[in-house]
N, C-alpha and C positions, 0 to 999 in steps of 0.2 A: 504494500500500500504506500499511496507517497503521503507526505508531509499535508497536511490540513484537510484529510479525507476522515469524512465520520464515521465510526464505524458502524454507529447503530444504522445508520442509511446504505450501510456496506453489506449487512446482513440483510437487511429486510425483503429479501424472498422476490423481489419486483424483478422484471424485465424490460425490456428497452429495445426493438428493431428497428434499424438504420436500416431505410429503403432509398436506395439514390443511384442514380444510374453512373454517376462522378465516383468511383474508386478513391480518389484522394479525398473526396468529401465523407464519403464512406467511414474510410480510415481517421478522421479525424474527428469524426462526430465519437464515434468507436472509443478513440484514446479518451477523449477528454469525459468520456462517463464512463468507462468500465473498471473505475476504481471504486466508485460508489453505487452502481448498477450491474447488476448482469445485462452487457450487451453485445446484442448478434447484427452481424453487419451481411448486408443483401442486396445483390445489383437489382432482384423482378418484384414484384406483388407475387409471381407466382412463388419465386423464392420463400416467399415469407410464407405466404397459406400453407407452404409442402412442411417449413419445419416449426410454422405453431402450430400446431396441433397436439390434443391429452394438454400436460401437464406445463409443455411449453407456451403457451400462449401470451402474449406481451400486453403488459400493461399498457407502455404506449409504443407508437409507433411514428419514429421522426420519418416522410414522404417527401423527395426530394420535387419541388414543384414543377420539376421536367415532366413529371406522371399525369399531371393534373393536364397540364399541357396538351399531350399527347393522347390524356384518355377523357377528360371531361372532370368534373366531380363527382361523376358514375363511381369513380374508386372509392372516395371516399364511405360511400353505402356500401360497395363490395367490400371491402373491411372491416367495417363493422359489420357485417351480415358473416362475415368466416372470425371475426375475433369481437366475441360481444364483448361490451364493456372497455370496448380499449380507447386511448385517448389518442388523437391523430394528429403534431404539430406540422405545419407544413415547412420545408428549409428553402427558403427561397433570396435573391438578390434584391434591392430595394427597386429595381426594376418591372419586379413581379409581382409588388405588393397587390395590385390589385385581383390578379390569379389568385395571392392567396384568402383575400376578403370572400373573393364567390366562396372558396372552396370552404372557408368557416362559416360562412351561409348555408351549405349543403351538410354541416355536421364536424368541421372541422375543431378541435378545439382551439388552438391559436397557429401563431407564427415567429420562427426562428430566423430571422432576417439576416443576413450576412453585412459585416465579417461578423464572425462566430469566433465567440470568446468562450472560454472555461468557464469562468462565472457566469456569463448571458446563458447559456447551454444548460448548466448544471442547474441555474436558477428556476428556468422555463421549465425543464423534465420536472424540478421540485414540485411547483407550483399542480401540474395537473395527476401529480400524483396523491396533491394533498400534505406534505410533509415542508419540515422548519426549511428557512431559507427562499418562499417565494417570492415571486417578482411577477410583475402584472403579466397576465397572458397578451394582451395587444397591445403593441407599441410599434403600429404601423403607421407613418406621416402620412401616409392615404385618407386614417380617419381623423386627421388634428383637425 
């Protein structure tokens, strides 16, 4: 574990699927929560329905907004429809904020806007999981 990771939020059972078609974003979302989450990093949606399933099911799910893009916010329903209860932030450029507004329109719970920091990151997972340390779920300039 490194240096200011809690533990009581290290044990607590949750998951975390990094859905993103960007491998470096992937891997980076990956790093900066798998010390205090269990997290599984995954280039498709199909990827993620094949390995949540039973017991692995993800509490939430960060959805790179290249998805939303490419499939509508039809996905968003299809994940919640294969992972009930799960919370769905979208990772998006401040270019896309408005992709990602529809898409919290359709069920989304917020949005991780880029650059992505350790603390913005860890704050946002906190928050829609319910646990100490959150940070407001929208803090998109689309809706100021």
């Amino acid at each position: 574990m490194q240096i200011g990771v809690e533990t009581s939020k290290a044990v607590d059972q949750r998951r975390v699927f990094v859905v993103d078609e960007d491998e470096i974003i992937r891997a980076a979302l990956q790093f900066m929560l798998h010390d205090e989450i269990e997290t599984h990093e995954l280039a498709t949606p199909e990827e993620a329905y094949e390995k949540g399933t039973g017991w692995l099911l993800p509490h939430v799910v960060l959805l790179g907004v290249s998805y939303i893009k490419s499939r509508g916010n039809e996905i968003i329903a299809e994940m919640k429809e294969k992972f009930p209860n799960v919370r769905i932030l979208i990772v998006c450029d401040k270019a896309d904020e408005a992709v990602a507004v529809g898409a919290m329109k359709a069920g989304a719970a917020g949005a991780v806007v880029k650059p992505l920091t350790l603390e913005g990151v860890r704050k946002k997972v906190d928050t829609v999981l319910g646990r100490g340390g959150a940070a407001p779920l929208v803090q998109l300039s689309i809706l100021k």
